[in-house]
N, C-alpha and C positions, 0 to 999 in steps of 0.2 A: 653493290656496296651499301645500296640504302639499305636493304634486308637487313644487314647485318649490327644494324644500329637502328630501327625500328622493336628488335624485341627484347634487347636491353631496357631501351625504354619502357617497353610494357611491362616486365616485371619489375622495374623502378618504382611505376606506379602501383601495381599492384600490391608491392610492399610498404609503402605510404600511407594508399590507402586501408590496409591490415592493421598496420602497426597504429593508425591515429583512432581505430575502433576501440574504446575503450568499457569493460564488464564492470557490471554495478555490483561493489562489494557489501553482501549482505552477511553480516557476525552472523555468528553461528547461537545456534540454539539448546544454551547449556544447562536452559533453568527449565522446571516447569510451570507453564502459564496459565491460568486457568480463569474464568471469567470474574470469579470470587476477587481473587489475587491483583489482577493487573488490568484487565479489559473493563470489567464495570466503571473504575476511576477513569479512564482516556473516556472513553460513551462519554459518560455524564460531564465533564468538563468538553468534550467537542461537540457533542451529538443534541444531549437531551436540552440545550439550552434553552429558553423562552421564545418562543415563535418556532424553532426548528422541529427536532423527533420529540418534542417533551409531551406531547398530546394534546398539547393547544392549536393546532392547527392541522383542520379535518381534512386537507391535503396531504398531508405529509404522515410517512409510516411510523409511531411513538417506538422508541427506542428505550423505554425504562425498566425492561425485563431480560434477564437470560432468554425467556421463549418469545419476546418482542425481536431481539435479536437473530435469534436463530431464525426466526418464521421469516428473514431476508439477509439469509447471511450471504448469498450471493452477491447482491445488490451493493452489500457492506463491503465484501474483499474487493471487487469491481471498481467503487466508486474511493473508498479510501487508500487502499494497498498501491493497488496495480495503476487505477487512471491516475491517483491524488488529486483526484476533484472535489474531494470532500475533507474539512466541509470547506466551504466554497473562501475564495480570497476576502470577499467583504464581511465573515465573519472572523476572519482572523488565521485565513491560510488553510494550507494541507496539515497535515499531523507531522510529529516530528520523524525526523529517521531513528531514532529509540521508538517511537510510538509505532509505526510501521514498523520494526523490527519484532515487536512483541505481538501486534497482531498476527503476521507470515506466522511466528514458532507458536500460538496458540489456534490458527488454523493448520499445519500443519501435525500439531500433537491433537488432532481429532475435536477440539475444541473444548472442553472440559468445561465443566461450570463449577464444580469445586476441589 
């Protein structure tokens, strides 16, 4: 009799835990994004600020150019996109989810500069 009420239970759970899994809805990418367009303005107001990527600080990779950026764009989608580690809480948070939406559609249209 216990059988028989042991594997109700497990698929209980197992639908619980399915159903409580929730997908990160990312808008879709209807514009075209290009670094001209959209990406230079998010940089320079997150990025290139005074002590951070602005090139005042021989630590840290300056961010003020299209080929500033590219030479770590890895580092870029890594650390802003996917981890939102950047830029960091004490300068004022992750980037917005519009901002992260536009970076995804302009790395994923190959990255354009104009």
């Amino acid at each position: 009799m216990k059988r028989y009420i042991v594997f109700p239970m497990l698929g209980m759970v197992l639908i619980v835990t399915l159903g409580s899994c929730k997908k990160e809805k990312v808008a879709a990418c209807d514009e075209e994004v290009t670094y001209e367009s959209h990406v230079r303005a998010i940089i320079q107001q997150n990025c290139t600020v005074t002590g951070c990527h602005d090139g005042s600080n021989g630590m840290r990779k300056p961010l003020r150019t299209y080929d500033e950026v590219m030479a770590v764009i890895d580092w870029v989608e890594r650390r802003a996109v996917i981890e939102k580690s950047m830029p960091p809480a004490a300068s004022g948070g992750p980037l917005s989810e519009e901002e992260i939406r536009l970076l995804r559609c302009w790395l994923e249209q190959g990255t354009p500069e104009k």
